[in-house]
Gaussian input, Z-matrix of N, CA and C with variables (Angstrom, degrees):
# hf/3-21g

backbone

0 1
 N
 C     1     B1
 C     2     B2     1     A1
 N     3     B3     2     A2     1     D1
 C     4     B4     3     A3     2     D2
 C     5     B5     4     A4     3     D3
 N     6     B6     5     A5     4     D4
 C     7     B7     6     A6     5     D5
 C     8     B8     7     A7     6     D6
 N     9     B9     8     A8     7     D7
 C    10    B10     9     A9     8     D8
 C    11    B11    10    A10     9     D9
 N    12    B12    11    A11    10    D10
 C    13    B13    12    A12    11    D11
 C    14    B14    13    A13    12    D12
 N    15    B15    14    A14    13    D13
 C    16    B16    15    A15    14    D14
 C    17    B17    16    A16    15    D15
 N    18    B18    17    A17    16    D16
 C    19    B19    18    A18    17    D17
 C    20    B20    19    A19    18    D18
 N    21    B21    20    A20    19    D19
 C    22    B22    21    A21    20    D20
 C    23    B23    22    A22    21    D21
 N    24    B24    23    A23    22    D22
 C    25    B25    24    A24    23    D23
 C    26    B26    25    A25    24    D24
 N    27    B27    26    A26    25    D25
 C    28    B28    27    A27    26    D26
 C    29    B29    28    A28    27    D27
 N    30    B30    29    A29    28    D28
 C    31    B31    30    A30    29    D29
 C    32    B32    31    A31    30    D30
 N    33    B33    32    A32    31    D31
 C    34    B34    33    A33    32    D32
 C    35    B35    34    A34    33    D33
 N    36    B36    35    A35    34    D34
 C    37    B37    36    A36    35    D35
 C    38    B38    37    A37    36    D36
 N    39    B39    38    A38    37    D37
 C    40    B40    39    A39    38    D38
 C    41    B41    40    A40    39    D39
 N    42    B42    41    A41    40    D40
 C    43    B43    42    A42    41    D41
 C    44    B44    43    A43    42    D42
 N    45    B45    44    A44    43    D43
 C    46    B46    45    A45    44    D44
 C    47    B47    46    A46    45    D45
 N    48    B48    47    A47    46    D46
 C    49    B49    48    A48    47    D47
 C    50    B50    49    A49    48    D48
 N    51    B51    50    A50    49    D49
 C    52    B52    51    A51    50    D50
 C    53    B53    52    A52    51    D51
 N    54    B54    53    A53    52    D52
 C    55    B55    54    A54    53    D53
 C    56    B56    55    A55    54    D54
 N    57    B57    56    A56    55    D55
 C    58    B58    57    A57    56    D56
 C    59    B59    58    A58    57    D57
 N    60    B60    59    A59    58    D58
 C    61    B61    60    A60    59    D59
 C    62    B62    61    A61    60    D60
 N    63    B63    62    A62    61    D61
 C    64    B64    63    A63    62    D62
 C    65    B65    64    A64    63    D63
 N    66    B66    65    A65    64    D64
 C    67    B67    66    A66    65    D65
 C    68    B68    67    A67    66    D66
 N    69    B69    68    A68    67    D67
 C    70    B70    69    A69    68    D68
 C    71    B71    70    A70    69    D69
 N    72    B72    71    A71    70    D70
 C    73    B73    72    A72    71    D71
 C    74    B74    73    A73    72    D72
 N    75    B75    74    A74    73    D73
 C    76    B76    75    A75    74    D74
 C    77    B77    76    A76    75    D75
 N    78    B78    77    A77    76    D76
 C    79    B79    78    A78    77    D77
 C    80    B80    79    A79    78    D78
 N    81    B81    80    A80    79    D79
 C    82    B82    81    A81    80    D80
 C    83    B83    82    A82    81    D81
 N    84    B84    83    A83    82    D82
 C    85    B85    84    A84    83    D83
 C    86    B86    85    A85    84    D84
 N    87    B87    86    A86    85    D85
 C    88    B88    87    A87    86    D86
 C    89    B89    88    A88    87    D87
 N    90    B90    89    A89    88    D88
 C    91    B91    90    A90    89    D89
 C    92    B92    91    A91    90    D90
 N    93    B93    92    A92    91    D91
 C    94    B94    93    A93    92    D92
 C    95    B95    94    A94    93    D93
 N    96    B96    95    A95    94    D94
 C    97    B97    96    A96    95    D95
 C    98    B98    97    A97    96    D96
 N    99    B99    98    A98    97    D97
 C   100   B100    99    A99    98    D98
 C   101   B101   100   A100    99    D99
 N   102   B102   101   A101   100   D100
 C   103   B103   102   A102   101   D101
 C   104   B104   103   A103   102   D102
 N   105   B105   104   A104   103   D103
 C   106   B106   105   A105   104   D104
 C   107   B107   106   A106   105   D105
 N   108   B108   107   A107   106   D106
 C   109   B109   108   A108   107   D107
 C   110   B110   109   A109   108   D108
 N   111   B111   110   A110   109   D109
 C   112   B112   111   A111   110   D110
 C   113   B113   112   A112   111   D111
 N   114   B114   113   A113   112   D112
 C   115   B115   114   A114   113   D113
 C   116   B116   115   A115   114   D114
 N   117   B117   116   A116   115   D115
 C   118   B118   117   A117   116   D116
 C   119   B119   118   A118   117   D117
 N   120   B120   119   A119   118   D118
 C   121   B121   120   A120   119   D119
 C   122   B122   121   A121   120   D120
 N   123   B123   122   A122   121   D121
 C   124   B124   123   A123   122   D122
 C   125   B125   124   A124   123   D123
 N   126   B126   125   A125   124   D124
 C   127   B127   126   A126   125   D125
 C   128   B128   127   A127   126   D126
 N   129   B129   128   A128   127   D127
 C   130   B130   129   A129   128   D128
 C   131   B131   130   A130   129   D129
 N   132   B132   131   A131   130   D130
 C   133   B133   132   A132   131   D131
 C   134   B134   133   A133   132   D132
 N   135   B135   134   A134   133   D133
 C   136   B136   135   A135   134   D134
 C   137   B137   136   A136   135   D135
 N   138   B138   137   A137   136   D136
 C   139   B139   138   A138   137   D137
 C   140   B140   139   A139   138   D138
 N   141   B141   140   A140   139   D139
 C   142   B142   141   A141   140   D140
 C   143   B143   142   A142   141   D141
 N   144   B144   143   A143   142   D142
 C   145   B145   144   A144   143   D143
 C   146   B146   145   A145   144   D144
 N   147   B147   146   A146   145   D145
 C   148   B148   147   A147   146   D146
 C   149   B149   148   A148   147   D147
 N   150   B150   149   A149   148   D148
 C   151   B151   150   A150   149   D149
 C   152   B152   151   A151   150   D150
 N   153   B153   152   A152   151   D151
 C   154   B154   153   A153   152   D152
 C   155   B155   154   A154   153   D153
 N   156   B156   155   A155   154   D154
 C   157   B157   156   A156   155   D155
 C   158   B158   157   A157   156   D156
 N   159   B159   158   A158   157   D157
 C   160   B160   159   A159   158   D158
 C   161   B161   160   A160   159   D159
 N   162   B162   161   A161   160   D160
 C   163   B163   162   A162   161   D161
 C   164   B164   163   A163   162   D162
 N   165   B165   164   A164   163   D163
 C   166   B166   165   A165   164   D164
 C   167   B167   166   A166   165   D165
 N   168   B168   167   A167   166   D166
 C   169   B169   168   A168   167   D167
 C   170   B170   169   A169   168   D168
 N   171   B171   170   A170   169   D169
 C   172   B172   171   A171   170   D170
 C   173   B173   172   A172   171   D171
 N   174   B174   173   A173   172   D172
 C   175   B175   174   A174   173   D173
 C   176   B176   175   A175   174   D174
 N   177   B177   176   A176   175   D175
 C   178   B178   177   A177   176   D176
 C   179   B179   178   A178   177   D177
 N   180   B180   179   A179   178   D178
 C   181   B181   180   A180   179   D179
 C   182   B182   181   A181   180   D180
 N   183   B183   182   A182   181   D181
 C   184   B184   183   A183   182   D182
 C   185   B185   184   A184   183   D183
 N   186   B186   185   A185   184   D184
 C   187   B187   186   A186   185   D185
 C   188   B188   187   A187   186   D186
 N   189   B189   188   A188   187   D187
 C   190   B190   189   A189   188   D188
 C   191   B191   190   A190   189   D189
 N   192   B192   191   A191   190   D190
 C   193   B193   192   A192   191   D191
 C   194   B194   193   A193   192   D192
 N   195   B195   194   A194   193   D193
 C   196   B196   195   A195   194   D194
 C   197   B197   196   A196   195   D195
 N   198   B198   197   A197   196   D196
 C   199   B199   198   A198   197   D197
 C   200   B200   199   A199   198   D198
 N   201   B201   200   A200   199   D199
 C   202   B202   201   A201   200   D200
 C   203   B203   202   A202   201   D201
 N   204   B204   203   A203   202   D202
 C   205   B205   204   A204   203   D203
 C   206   B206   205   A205   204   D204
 N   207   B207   206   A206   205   D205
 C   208   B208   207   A207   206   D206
 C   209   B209   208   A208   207   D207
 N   210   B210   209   A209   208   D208
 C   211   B211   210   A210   209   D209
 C   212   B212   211   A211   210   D210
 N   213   B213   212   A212   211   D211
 C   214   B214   213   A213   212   D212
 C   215   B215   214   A214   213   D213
 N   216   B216   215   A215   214   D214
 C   217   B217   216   A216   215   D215
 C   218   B218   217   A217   216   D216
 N   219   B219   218   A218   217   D217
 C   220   B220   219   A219   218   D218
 C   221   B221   220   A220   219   D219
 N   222   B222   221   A221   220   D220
 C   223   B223   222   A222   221   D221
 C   224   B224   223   A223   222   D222
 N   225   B225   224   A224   223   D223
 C   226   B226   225   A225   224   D224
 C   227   B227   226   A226   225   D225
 N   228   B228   227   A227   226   D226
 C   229   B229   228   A228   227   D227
 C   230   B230   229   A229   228   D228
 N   231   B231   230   A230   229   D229
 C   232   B232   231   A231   230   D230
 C   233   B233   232   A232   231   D231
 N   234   B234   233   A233   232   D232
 C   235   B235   234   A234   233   D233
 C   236   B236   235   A235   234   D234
 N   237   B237   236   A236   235   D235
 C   238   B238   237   A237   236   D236
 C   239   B239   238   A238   237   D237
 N   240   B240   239   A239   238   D238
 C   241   B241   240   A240   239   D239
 C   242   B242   241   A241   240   D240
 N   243   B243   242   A242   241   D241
 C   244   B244   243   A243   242   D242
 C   245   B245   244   A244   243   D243
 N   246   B246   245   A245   244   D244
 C   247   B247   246   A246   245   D245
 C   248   B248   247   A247   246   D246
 N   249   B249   248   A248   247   D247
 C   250   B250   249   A249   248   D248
 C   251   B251   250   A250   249   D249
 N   252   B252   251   A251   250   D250
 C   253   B253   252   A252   251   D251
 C   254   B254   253   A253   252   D252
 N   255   B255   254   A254   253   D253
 C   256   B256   255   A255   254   D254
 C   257   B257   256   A256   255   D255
 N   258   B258   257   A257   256   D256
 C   259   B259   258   A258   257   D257
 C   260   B260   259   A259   258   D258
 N   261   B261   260   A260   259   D259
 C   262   B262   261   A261   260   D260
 C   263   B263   262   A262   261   D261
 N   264   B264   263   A263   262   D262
 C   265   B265   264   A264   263   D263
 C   266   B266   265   A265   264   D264
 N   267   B267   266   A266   265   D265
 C   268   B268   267   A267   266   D266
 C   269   B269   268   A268   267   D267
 N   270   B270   269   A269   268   D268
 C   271   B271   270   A270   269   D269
 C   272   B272   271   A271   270   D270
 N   273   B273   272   A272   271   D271
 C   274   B274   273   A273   272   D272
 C   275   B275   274   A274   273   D273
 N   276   B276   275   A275   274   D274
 C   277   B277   276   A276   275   D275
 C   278   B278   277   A277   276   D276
 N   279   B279   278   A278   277   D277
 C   280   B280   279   A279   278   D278
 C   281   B281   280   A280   279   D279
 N   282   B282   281   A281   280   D280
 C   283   B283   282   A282   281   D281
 C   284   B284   283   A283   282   D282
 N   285   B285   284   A284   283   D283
 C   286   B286   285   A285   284   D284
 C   287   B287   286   A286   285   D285
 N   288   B288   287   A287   286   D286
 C   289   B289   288   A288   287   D287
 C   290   B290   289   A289   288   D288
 N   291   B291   290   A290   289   D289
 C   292   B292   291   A291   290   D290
 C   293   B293   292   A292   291   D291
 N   294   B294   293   A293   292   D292
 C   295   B295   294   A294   293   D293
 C   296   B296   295   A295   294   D294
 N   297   B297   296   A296   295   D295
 C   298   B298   297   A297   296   D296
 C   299   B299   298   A298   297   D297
 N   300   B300   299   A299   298   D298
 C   301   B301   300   A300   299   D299
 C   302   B302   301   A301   300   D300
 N   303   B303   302   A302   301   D301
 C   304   B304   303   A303   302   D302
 C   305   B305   304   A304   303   D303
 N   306   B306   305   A305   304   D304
 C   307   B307   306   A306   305   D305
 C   308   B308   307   A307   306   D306
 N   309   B309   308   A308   307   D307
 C   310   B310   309   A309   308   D308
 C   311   B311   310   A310   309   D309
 N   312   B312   311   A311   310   D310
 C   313   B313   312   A312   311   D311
 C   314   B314   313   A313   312   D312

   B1=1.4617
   B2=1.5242
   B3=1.4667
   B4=1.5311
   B5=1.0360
   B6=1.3031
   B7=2.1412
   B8=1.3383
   B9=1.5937
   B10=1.4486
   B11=2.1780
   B12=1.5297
   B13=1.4133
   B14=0.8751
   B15=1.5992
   B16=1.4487
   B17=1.8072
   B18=1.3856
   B19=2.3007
   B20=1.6321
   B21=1.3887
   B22=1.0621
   B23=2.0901
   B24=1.3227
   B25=1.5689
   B26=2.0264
   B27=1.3081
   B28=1.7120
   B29=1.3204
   B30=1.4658
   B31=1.9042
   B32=1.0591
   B33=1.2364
   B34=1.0999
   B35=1.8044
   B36=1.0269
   B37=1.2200
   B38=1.7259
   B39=1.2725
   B40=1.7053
   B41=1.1437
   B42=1.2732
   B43=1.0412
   B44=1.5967
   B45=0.7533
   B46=1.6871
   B47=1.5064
   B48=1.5619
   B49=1.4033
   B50=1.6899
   B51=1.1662
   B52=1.2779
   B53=1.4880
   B54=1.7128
   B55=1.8410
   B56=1.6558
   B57=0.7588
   B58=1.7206
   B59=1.5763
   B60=1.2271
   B61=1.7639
   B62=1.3391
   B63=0.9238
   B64=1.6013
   B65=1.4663
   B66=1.5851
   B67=1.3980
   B68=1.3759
   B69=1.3501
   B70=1.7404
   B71=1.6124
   B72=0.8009
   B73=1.6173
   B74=2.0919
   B75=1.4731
   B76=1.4846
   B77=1.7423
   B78=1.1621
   B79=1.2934
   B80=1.6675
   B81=0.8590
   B82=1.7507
   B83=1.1990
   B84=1.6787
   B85=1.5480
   B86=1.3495
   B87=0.9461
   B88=1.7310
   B89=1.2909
   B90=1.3391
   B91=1.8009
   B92=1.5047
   B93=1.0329
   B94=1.7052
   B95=1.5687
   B96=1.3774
   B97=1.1379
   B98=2.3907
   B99=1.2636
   B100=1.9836
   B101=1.6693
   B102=1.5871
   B103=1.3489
   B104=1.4839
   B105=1.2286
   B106=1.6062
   B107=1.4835
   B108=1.8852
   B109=1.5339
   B110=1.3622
   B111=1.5972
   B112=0.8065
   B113=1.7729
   B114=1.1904
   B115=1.1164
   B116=1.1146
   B117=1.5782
   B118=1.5213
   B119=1.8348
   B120=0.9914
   B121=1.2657
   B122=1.6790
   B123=1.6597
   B124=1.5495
   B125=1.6464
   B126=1.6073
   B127=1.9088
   B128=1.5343
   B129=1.6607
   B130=1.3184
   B131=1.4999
   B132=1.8291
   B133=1.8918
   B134=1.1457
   B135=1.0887
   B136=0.9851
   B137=2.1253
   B138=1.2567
   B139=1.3416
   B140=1.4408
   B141=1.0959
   B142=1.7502
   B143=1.1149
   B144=1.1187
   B145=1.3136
   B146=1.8385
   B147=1.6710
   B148=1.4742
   B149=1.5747
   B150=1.2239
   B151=1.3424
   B152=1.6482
   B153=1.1985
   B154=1.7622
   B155=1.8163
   B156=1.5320
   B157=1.4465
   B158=1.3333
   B159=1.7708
   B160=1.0129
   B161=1.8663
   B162=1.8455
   B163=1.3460
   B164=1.1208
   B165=1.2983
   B166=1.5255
   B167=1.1072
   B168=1.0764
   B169=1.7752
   B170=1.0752
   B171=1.4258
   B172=1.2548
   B173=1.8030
   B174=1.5078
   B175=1.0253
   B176=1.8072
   B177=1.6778
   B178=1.3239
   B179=1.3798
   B180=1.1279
   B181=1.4220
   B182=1.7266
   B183=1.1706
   B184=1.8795
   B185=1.4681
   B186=1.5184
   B187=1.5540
   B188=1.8716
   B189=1.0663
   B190=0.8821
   B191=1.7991
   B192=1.5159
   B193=0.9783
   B194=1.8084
   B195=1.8299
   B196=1.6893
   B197=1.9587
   B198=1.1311
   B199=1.2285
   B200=1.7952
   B201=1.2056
   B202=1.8603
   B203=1.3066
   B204=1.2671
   B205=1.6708
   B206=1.5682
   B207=1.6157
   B208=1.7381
   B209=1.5878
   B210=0.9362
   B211=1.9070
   B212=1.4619
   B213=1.3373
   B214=1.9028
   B215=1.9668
   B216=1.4149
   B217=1.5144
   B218=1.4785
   B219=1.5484
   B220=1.4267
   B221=1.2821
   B222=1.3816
   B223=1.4756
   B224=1.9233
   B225=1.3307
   B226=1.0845
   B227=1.7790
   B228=1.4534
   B229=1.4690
   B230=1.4083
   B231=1.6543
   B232=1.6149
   B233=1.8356
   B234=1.3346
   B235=1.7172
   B236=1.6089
   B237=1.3411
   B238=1.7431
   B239=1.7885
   B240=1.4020
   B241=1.1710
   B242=1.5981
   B243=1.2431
   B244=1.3951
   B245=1.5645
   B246=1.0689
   B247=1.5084
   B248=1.5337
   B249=1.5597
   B250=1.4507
   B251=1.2648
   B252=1.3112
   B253=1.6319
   B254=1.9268
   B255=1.1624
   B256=1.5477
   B257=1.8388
   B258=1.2003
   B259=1.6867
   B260=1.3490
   B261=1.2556
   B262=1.6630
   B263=1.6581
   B264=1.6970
   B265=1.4045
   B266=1.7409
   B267=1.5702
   B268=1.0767
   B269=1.7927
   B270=1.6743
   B271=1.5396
   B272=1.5091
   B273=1.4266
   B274=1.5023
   B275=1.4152
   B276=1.3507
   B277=1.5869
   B278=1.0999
   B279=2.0678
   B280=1.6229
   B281=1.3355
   B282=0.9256
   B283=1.5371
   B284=1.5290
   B285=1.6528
   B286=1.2813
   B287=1.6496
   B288=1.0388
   B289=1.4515
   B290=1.5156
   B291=1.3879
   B292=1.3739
   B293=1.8955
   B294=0.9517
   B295=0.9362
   B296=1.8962
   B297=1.3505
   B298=2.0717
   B299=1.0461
   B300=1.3985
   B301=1.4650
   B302=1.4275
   B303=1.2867
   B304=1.4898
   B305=1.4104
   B306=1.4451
   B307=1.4175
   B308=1.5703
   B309=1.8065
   B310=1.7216
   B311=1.2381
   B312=1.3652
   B313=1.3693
   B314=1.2197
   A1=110.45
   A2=129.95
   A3=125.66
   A4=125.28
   A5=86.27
   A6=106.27
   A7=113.89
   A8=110.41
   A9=111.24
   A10=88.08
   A11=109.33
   A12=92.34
   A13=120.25
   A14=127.46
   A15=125.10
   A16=114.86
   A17=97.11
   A18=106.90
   A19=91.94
   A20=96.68
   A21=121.56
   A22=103.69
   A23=102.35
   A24=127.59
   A25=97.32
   A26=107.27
   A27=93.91
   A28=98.43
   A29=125.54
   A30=111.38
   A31=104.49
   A32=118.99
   A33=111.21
   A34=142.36
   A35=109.27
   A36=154.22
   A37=117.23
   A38=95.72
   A39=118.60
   A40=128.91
   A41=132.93
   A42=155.15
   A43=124.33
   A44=120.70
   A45=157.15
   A46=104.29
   A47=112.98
   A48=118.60
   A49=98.98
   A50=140.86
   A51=112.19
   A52=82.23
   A53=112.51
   A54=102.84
   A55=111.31
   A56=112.79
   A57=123.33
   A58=106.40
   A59=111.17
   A60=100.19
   A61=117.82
   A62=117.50
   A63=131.56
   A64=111.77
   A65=104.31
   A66=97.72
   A67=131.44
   A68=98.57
   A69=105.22
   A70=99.65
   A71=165.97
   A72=165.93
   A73=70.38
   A74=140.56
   A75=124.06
   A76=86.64
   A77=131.13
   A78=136.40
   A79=109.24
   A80=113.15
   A81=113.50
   A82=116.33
   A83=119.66
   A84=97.10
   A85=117.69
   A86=128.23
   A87=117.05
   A88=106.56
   A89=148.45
   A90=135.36
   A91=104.65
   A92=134.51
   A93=110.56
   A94=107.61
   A95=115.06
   A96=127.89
   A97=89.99
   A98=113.40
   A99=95.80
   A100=91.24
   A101=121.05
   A102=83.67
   A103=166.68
   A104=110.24
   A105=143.16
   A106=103.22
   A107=124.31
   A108=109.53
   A109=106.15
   A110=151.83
   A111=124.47
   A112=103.16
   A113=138.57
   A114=138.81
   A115=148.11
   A116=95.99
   A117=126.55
   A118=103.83
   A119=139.39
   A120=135.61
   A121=102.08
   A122=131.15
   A123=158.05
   A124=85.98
   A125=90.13
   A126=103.99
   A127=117.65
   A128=113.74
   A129=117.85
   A130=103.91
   A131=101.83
   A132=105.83
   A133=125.55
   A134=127.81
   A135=114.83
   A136=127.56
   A137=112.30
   A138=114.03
   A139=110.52
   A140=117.85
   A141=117.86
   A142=128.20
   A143=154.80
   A144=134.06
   A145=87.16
   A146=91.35
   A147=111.28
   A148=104.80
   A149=137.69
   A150=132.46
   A151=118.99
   A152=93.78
   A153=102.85
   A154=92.98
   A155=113.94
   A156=119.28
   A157=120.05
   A158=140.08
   A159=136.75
   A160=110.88
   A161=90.00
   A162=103.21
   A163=107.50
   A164=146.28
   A165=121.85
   A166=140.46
   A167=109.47
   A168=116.46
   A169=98.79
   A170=159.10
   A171=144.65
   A172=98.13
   A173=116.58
   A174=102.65
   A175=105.64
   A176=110.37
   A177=97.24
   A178=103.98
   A179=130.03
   A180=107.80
   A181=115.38
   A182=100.68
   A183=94.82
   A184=112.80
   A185=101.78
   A186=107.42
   A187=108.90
   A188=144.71
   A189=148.03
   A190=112.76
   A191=118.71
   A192=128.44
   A193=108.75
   A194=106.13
   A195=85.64
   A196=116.63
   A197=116.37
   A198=116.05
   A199=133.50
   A200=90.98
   A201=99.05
   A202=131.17
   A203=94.66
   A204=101.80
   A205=125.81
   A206=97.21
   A207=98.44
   A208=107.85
   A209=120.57
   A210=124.38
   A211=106.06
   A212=115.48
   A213=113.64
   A214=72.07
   A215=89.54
   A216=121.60
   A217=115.97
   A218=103.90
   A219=121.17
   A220=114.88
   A221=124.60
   A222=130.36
   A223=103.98
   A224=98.90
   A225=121.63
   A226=128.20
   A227=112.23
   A228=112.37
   A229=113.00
   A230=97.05
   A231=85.86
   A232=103.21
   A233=95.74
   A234=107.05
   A235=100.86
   A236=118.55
   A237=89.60
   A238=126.26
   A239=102.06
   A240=97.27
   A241=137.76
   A242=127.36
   A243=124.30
   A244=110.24
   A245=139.09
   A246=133.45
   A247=108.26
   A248=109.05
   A249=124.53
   A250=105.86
   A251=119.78
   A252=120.34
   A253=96.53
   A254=103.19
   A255=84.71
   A256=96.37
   A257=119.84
   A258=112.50
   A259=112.70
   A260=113.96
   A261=119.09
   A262=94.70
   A263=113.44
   A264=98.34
   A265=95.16
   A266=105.67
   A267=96.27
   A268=147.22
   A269=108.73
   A270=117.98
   A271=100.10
   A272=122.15
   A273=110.63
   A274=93.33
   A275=143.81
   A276=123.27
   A277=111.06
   A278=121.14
   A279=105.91
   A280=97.05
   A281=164.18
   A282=144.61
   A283=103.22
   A284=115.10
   A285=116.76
   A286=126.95
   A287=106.51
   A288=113.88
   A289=87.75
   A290=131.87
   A291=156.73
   A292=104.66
   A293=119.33
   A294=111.08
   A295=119.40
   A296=84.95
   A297=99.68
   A298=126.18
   A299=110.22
   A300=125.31
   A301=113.58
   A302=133.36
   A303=139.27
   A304=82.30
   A305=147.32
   A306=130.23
   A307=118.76
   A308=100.39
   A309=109.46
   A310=100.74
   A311=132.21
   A312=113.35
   A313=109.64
   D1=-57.25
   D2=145.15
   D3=5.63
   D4=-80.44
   D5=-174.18
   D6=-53.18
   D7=-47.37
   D8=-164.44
   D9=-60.06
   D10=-63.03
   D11=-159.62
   D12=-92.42
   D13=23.06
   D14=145.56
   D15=-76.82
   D16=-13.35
   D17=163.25
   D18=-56.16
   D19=-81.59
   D20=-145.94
   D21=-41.62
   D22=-52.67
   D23=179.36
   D24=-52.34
   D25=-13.64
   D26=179.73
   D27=-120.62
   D28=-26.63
   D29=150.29
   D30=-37.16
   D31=-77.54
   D32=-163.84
   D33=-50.73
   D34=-26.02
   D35=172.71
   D36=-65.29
   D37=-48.28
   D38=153.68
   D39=-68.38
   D40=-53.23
   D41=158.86
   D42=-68.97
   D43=3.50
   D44=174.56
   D45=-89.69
   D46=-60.83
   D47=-168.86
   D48=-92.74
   D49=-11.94
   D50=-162.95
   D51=-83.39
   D52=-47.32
   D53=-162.93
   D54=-72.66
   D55=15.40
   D56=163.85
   D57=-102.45
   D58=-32.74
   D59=160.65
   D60=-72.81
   D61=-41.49
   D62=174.54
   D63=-46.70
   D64=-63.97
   D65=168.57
   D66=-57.41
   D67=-39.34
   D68=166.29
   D69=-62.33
   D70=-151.10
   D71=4.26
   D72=-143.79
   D73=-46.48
   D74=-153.22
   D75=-79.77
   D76=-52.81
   D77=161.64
   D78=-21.85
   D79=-85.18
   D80=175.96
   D81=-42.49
   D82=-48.28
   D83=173.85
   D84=-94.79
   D85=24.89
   D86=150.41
   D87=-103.78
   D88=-54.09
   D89=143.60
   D90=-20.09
   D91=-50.47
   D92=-162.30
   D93=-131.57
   D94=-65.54
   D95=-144.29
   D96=-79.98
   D97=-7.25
   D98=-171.80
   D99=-91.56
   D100=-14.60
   D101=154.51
   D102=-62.58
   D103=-13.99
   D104=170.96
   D105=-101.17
   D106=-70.87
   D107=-173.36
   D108=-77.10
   D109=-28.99
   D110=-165.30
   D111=-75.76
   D112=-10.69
   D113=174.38
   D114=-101.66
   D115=-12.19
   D116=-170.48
   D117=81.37
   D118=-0.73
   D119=-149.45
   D120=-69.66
   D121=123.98
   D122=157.06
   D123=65.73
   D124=54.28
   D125=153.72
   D126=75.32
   D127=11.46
   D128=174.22
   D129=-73.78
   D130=145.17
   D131=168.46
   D132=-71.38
   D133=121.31
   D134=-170.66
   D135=-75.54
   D136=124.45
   D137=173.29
   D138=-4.32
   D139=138.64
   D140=-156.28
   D141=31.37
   D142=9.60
   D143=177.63
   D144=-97.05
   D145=111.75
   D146=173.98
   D147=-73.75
   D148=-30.39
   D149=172.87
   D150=-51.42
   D151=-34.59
   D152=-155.73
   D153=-93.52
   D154=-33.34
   D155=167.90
   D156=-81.64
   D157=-9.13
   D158=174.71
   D159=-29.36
   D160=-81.82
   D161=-168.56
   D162=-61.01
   D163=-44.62
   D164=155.60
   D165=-26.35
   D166=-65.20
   D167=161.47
   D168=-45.84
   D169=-52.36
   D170=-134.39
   D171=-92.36
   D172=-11.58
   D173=-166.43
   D174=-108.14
   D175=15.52
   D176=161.00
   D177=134.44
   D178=140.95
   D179=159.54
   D180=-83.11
   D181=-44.45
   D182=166.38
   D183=-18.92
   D184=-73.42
   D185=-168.99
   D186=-60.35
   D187=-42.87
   D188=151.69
   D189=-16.54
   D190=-83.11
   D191=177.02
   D192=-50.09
   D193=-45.47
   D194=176.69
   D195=-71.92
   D196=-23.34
   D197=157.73
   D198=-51.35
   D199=-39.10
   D200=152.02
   D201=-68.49
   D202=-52.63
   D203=-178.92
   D204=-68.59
   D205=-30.90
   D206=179.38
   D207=-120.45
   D208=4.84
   D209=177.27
   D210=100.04
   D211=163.33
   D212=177.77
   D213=-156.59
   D214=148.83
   D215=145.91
   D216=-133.80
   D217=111.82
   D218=176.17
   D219=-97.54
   D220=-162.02
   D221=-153.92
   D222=-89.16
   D223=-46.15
   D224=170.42
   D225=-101.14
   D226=12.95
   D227=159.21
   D228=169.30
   D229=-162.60
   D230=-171.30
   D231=-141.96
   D232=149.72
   D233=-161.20
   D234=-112.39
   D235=86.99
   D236=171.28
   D237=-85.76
   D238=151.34
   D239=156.10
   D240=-0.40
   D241=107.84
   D242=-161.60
   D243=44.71
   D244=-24.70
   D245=-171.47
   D246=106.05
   D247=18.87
   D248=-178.15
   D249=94.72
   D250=-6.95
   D251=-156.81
   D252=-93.75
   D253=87.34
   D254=-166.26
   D255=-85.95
   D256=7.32
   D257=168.48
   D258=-104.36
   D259=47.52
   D260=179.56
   D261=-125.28
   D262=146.32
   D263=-164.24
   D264=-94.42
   D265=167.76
   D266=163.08
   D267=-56.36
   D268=-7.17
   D269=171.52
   D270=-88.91
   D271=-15.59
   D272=-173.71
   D273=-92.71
   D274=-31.90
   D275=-179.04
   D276=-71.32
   D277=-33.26
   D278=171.18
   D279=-74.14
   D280=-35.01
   D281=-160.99
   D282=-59.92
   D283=-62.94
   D284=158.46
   D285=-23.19
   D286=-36.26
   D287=-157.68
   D288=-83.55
   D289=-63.96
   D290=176.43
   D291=-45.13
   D292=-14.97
   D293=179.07
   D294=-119.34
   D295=-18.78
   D296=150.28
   D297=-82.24
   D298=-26.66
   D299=163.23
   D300=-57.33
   D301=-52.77
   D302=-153.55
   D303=-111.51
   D304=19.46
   D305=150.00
   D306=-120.81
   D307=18.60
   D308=172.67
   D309=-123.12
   D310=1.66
   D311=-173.98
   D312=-70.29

């Protein structure tokens, strides 16, 4: 009897933290990150459009997150640093990132 709900007590526990990341990363991009993707604004993809996120995704999530965290200028736009938000921590811009990610695939 233990065992079973000391399982159950670390499902839960697991599953506890991913949807608290989740919320964190949907949290960040409506605070920071839907100004640029939700609009396209100076060449950001916009939130779902899996076309425009393919080759991104393809190039990593690492690179992704270091493209958030320290700025990218690409061919077609420009990424700053945190998203200008320089009081956002670094687990809330990957959460952000992680959660544009899993809404362009």
């Amino acid at each position: 009897m233990m065992k079973k709900l000391m399982i159950a007590a670390s499902a839960l526990m697991v599953f506890g933290a991913v949807n608290v990341q989740a919320n964190e990363g949907e949290n960040t991009y409506k605070a920071a990150c839907f100004a640029c993707h939700g609009t396209g604004a100076a060449g950001a993809p916009k939130l779902g459009d899996k076309a425009a996120w393919k080759p991104r995704i393809a190039q990593g999530l690492a690179t992704l997150d270091e493209h958030a965290l320290k700025g990218y200028k690409g061919k077609t736009g420009f990424m700053p640093a945190k998203g200008g938000r320089a009081d956002l921590s670094d687990a809330a811009v990957k959460a952000g990132v992680q959660y544009m990610v899993d809404q362009s695939k």
